[in-house]
C-alpha positions as CSV (number, residue, x, y, z in Angstrom):
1,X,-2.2,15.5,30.1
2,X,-5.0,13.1,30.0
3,X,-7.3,11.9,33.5
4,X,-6.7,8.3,34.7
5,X,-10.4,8.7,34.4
6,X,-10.8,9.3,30.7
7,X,-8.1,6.3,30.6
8,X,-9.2,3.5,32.8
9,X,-13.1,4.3,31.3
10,X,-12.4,4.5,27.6
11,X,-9.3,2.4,27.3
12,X,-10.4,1.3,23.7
13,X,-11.3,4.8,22.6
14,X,-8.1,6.7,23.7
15,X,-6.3,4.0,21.8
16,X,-8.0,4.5,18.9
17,X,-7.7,8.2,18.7
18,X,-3.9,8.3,19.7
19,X,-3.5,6.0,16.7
20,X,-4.4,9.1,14.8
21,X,-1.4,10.6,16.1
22,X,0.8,7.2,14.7
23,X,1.2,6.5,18.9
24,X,0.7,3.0,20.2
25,X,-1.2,3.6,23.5
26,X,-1.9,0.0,24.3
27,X,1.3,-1.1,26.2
28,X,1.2,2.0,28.3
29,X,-2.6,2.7,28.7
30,X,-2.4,-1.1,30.2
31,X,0.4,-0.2,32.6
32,X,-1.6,2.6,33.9
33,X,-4.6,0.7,34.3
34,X,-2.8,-2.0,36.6
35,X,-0.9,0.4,38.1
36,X,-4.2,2.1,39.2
37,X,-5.6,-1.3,40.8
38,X,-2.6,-1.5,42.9
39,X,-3.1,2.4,43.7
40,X,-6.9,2.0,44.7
41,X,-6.3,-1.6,46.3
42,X,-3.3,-0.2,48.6
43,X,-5.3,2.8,49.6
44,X,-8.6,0.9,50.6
45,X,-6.0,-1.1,52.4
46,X,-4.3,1.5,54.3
47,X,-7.8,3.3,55.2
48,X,-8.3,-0.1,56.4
49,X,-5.0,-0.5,58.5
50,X,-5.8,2.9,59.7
51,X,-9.3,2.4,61.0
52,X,-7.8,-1.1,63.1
53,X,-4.8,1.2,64.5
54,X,-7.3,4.0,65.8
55,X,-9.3,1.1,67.4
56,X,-6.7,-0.9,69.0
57,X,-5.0,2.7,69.9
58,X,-8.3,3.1,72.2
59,X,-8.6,-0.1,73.3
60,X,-5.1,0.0,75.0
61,X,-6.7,2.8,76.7
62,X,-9.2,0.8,78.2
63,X,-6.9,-1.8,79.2
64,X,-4.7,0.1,80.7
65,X,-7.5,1.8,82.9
66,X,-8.9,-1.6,83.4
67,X,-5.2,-2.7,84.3
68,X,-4.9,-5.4,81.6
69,X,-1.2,-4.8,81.1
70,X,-0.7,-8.2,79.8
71,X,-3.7,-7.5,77.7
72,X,-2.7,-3.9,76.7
73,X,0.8,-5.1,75.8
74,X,-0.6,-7.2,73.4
75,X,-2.2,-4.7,72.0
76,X,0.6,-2.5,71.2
77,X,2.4,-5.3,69.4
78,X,-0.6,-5.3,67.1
79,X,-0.5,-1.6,66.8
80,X,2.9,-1.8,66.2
81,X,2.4,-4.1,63.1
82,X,-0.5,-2.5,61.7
83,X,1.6,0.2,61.2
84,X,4.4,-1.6,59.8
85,X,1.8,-2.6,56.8
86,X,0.2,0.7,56.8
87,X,3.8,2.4,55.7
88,X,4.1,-0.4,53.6
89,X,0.3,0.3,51.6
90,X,1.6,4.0,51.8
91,X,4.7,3.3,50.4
92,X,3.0,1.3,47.3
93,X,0.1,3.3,46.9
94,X,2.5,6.9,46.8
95,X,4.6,4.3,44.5
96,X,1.9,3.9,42.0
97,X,0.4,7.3,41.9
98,X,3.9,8.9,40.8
99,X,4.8,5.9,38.6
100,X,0.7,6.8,36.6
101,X,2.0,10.7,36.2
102,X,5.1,9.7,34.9
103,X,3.6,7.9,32.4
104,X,0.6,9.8,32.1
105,X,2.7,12.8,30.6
106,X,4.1,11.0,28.4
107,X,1.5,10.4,26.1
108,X,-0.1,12.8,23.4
109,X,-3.8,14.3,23.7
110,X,-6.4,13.0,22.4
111,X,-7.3,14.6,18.4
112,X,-10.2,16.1,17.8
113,X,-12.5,13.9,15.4
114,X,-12.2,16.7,12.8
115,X,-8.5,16.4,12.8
116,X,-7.9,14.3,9.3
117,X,-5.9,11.3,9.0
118,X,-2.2,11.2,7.3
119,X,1.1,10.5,8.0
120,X,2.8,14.2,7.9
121,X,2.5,17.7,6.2
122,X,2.0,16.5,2.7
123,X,-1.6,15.3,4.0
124,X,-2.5,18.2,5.5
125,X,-5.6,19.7,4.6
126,X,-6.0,23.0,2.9
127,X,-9.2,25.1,4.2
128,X,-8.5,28.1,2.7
129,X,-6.9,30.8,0.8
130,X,-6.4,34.4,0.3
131,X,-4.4,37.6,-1.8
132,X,-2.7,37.5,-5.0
133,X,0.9,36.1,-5.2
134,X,3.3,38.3,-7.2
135,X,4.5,38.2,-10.8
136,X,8.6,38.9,-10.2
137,X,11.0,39.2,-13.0
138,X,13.1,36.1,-13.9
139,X,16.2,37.9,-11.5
140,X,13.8,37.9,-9.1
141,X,16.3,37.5,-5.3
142,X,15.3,35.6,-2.2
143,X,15.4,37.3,1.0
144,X,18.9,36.2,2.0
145,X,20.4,37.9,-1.3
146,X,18.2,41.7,-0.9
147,X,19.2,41.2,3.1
148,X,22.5,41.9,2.1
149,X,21.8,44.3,-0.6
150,X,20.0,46.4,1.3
151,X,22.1,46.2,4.0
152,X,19.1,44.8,6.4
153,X,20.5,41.5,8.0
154,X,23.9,40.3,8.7
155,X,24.1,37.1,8.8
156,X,27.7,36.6,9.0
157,X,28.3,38.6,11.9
158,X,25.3,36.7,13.6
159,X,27.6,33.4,13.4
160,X,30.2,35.6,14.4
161,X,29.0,36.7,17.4
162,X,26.8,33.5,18.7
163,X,26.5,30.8,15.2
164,X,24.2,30.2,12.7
165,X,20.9,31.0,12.9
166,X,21.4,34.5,15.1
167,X,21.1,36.7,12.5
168,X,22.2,40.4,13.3
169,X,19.4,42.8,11.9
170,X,20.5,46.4,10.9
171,X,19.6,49.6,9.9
172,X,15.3,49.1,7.8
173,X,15.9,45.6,8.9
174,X,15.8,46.4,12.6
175,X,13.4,49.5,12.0
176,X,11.3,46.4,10.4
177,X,11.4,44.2,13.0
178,X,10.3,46.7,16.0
179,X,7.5,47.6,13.1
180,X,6.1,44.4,12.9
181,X,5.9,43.9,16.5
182,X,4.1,46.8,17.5
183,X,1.8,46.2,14.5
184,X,1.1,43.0,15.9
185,X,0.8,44.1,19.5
186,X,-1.4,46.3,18.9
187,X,-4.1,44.5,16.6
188,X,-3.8,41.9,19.5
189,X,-4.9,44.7,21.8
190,X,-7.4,45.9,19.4
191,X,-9.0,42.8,19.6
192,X,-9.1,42.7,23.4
193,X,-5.9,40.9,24.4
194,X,-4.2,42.1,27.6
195,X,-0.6,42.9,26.9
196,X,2.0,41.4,29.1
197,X,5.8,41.2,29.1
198,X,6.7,37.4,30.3
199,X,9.8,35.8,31.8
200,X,12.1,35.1,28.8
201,X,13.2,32.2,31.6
202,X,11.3,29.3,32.7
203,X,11.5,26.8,35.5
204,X,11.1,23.2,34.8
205,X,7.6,23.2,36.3
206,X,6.4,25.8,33.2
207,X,7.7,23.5,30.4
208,X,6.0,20.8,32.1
209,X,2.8,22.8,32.8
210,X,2.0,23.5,29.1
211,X,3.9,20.2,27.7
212,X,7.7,21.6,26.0
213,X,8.6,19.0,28.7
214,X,9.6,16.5,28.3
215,X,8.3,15.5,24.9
216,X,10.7,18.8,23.3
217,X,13.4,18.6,25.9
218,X,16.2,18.5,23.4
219,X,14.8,21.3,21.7
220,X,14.8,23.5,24.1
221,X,17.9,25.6,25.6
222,X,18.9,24.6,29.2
223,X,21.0,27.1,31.0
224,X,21.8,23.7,33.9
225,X,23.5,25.8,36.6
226,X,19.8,27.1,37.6
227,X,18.2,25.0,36.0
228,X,16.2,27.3,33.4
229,X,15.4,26.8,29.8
230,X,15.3,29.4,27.6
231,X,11.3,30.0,26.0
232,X,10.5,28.7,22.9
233,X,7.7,30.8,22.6
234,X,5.8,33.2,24.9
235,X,3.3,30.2,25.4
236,X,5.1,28.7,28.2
237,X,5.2,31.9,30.4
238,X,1.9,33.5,29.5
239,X,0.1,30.0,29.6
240,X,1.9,29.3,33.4
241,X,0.9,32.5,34.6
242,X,-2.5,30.4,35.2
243,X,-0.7,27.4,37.0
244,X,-2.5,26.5,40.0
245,X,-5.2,29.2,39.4
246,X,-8.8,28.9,40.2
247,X,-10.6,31.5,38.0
248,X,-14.1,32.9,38.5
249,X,-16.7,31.9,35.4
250,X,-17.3,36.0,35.1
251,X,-13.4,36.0,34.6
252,X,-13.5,33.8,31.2
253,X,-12.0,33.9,28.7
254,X,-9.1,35.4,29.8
255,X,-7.4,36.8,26.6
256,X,-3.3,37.6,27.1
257,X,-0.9,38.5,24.5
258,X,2.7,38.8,24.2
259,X,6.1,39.9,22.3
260,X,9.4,37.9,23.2
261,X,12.2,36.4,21.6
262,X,11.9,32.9,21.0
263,X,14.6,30.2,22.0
264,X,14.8,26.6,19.5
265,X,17.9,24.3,18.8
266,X,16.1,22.8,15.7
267,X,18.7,20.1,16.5
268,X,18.4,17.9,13.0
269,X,17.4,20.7,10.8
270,X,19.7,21.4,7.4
271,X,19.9,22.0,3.6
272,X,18.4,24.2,1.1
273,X,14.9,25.1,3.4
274,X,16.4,26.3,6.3
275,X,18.4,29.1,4.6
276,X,17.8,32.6,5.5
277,X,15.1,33.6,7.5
278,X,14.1,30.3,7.1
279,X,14.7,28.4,10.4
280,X,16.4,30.0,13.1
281,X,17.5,29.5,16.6
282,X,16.3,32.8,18.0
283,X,13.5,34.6,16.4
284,X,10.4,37.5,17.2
285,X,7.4,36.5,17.8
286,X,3.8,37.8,18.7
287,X,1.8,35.5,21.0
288,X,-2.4,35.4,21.7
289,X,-2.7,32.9,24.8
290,X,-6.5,32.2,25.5
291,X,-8.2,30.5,28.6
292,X,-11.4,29.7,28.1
293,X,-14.9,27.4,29.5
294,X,-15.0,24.5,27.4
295,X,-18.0,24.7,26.0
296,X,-16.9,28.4,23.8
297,X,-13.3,27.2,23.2
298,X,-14.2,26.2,19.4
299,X,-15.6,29.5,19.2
300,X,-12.7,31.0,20.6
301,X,-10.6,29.2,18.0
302,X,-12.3,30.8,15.2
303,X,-11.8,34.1,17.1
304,X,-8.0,33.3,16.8
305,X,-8.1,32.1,13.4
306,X,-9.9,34.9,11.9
307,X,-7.6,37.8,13.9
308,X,-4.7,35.9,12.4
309,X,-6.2,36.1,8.7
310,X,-6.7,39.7,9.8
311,X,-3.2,40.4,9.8
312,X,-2.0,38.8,6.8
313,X,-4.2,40.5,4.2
314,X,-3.5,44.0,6.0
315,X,0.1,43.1,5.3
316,X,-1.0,42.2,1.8
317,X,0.6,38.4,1.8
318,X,-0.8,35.3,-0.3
319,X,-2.2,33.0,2.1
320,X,-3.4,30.0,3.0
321,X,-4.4,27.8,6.1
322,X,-4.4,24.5,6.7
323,X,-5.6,22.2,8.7
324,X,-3.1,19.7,10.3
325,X,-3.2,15.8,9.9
326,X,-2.7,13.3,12.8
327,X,0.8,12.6,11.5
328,X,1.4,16.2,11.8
329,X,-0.3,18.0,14.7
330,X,1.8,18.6,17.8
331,X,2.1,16.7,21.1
332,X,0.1,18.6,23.1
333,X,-2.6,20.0,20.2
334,X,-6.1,18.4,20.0
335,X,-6.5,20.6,16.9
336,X,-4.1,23.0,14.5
337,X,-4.5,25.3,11.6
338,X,-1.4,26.5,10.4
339,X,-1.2,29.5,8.5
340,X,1.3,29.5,5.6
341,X,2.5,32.7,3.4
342,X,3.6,32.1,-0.6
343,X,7.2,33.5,-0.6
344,X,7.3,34.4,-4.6
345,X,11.3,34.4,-5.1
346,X,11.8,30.5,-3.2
347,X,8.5,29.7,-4.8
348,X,7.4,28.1,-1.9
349,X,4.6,28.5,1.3
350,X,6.4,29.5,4.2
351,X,4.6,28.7,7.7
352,X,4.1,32.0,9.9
353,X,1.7,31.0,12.6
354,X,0.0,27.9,14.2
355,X,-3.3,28.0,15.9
356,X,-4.4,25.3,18.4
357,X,-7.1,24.3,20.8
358,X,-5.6,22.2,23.6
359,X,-8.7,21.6,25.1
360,X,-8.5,20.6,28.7
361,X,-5.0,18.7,28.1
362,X,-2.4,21.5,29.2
363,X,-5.3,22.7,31.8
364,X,-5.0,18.9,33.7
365,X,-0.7,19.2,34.1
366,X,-1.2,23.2,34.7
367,X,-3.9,22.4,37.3
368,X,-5.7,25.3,35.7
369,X,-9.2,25.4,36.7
370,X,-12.4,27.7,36.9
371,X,-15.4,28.3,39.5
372,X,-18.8,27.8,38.1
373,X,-22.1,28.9,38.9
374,X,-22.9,26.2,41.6
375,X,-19.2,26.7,43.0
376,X,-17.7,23.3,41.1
377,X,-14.4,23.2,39.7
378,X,-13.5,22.3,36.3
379,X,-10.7,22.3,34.5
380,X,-10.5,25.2,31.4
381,X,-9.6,25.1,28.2
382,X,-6.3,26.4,26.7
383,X,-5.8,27.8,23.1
384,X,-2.8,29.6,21.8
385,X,-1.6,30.9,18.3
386,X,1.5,32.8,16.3
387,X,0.3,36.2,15.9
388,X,2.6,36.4,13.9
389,X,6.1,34.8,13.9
390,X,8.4,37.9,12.4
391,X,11.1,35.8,10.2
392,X,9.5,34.2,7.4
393,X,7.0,37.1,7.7
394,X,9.8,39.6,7.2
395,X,11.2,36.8,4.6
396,X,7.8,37.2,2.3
397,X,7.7,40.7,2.5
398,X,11.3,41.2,1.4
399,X,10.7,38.9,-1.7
400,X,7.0,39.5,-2.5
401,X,7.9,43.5,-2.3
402,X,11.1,43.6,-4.6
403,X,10.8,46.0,-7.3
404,X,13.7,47.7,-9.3
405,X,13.3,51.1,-7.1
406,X,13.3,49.0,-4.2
407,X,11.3,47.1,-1.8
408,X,8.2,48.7,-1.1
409,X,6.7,48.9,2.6
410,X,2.9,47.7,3.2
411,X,0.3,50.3,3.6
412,X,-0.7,49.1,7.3
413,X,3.2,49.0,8.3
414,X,4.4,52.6,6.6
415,X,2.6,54.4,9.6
416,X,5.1,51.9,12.1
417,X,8.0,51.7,10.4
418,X,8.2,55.8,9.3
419,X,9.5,54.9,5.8
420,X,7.7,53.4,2.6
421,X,10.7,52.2,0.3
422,X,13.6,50.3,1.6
423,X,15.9,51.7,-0.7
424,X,19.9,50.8,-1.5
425,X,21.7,52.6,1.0
């Protein structure tokens, strides 16, 4: 989340860089600004109250000793109510401070001034491309259609079994899946990310700590009786490992990464683009979670950004990466490139990965912070990206691979997968 400080010293400029994001800060920026002059105005009172208790506390002392009972009596009763007020200034100032977090979570970070300006996806901007898509035959089938004739995904059982969008994969199609995965995992480690297996489970604390909650609370699975939601990426438990951390500077950047299955309702999503492999509700994914100083976090980005081009052209996909408008960019993101794939048989750019600096916004709710050279704290930066997201990987492959012999298997996967043709079984 933001600082009060960065709010109640650029009012005007976080207004006019949320408005990037289509979010009206005034109202609530000016609600937090008065709430913070009661905040500081009670607590300069209580230290106040406080400093006139401990003095009259002593003085009863002396009276008493002096034996002034009238005298110390008197005093007491003004003990007495200077403690009355000081619960009172406690009361207001505690009041205030949990009334600023409440609202102070609830509003977006800031853009980054390179982030371009537009309403939604249609005006994102496209920074660059890659591979060759595909000349397929007129019959040309999309992935839902070679699924079942290969006998690789059931998606009927899926709804079966749990409803729609938990597809059952089978036979090449699973083999596929636990190929891509290692593929991923180990370019990740390659690269020098830290393999770890997180909590597929997460308190309400973690979706807090990197921002699912509460902006994507009714997104998000919620198992109530304890009071867990189900992850909708490996983000929110590798990212919360680092909760209330102080890292050494020798100790940055941390780089983690991590498989898991991913959790989503996509409440509101229908029709013709969510078919498939399209959209689901639980999907593989690869995850590279980075913690970094804040002045090599743009740097790190382009680290990220460049291992996930890396693994698109091994897998020999069309590509392209964009960078996301205002209208567009997530809650919590200061700045995103998406990476989208060309599936040749829907004719369309399916989205496989996002990449995002969050600069020091998740670091402030996570209380994630580092040590410096002259002992100081300050908070890090946190960065996180898709490396990949199997379904509309696996989706593009399928459909960009078809051939009348059968679907042929990437060079860089045939080694992982122990087969190069998915053939009719």
């Amino acid at each position: 989340m933001l600082t009060l400080k960065v709010i109640t010293e650029n009012q005007d400029e976080v207004i006019r860089q949320l408005a990037k994001k289509h979010f009206d800060a005034r109202e609530i920026t000016d609600r937090i600004i008065a709430l913070d002059v009661v905040r500081r105005t009670s607590q300069a009172t209580l230290d106040a109250g406080l400093t006139e208790v401990n003095r009259l506390s002593k003085a009863v002392g002396g009276l008493m000793k002096e034996g002034k009972m009238t005298e110390a009596a008197e005093a007491r009763v003004q003990v007495a109510g200077w403690k009355e007020k000081n619960r009172a200034m406690e009361a207001a100032r505690a009041g205030a401070e949990a009334e600023i977090r409440e609202r102070l979570i609830l509003i977006p970070n800031l853009p980054d001034e390179s982030v371009p300006e537009g309403k939604g996806a249609e005006d994102n901007v496209c920074e660059k491309t890659g591979g060759v898509a595909p000349e397929l035959p007129g019959d040309a089938l999309p992935h839902w259609d070679l699924a079942r004739k290969y006998g690789l995904i059931d998606f009927e059982t899926g709804v079966k079994i749990a409803g729609a969008g938990f597809p059952v994969y089978r036979g090449y199609g699973a083999r596929l899946q636990r190929a891509l995965i290692n593929f991923f995992l180990d370019s990740a480690r390659d690269a020098g990310y830290e393999e770890v297996e997180p909590p597929y489970l997460v308190n309400a604390d973690s979706g807090y700590g990197t921002g699912q909650l509460p902006d994507k609370e009714g997104q998000m699975y919620h198992a109530g009786l304890d009071n867990l939601y189900l992850i909708p990426t490996a983000e929110v438990p590798v990212t919360n490992i680092y909760r209330d951390v102080i890292l050494e500077e020798s100790e940055l950047p941390v780089r983690n990464t991590a498989y898991s299955a991913c959790f989503r309702r996509e409440a509101g999503s229908y029709g013709k683009d969510v078919r498939g492999l399209n959209r689901l509700h639980q999907f593989n994914k690869v995850e590279i979670v980075c913690i970094d100083k804040p002045e090599h976090s743009r740097q790190m980005l382009r680290e990220m950004v460049d291992h996930v081009q890396s693994l698109v052209e091994k897998l020999e996909l069309p590509w392209r990466i964009l960078r996301l408008c205002g209208g567009d960019i997530s809650f919590t993101s200061a700045l995103t490139f998406d990476f989208e794939v060309f599936s040749a048989a829907q004719k369309r750019w399916l989205e496989v990965s996002s990449v995002s600096s969050f600069e020091s916004y998740q670091a402030n709710r996570l209380k994630c912070r580092y040590r410096d050279a002259t002992k100081k704290t300050q908070l890090c930066h946190t960065l996180n990206g898709s490396a990949l997201a199997l379904p509309r990987v696996v989706a593009a492959l399928l459909e960009n691979n078809q051939t009348p012999e059968g679907i042929r298997i990437p060079d860089v996967l045939a080694p992982y997968t122990g087969f190069e043709w998915i053939r009719r079984p």
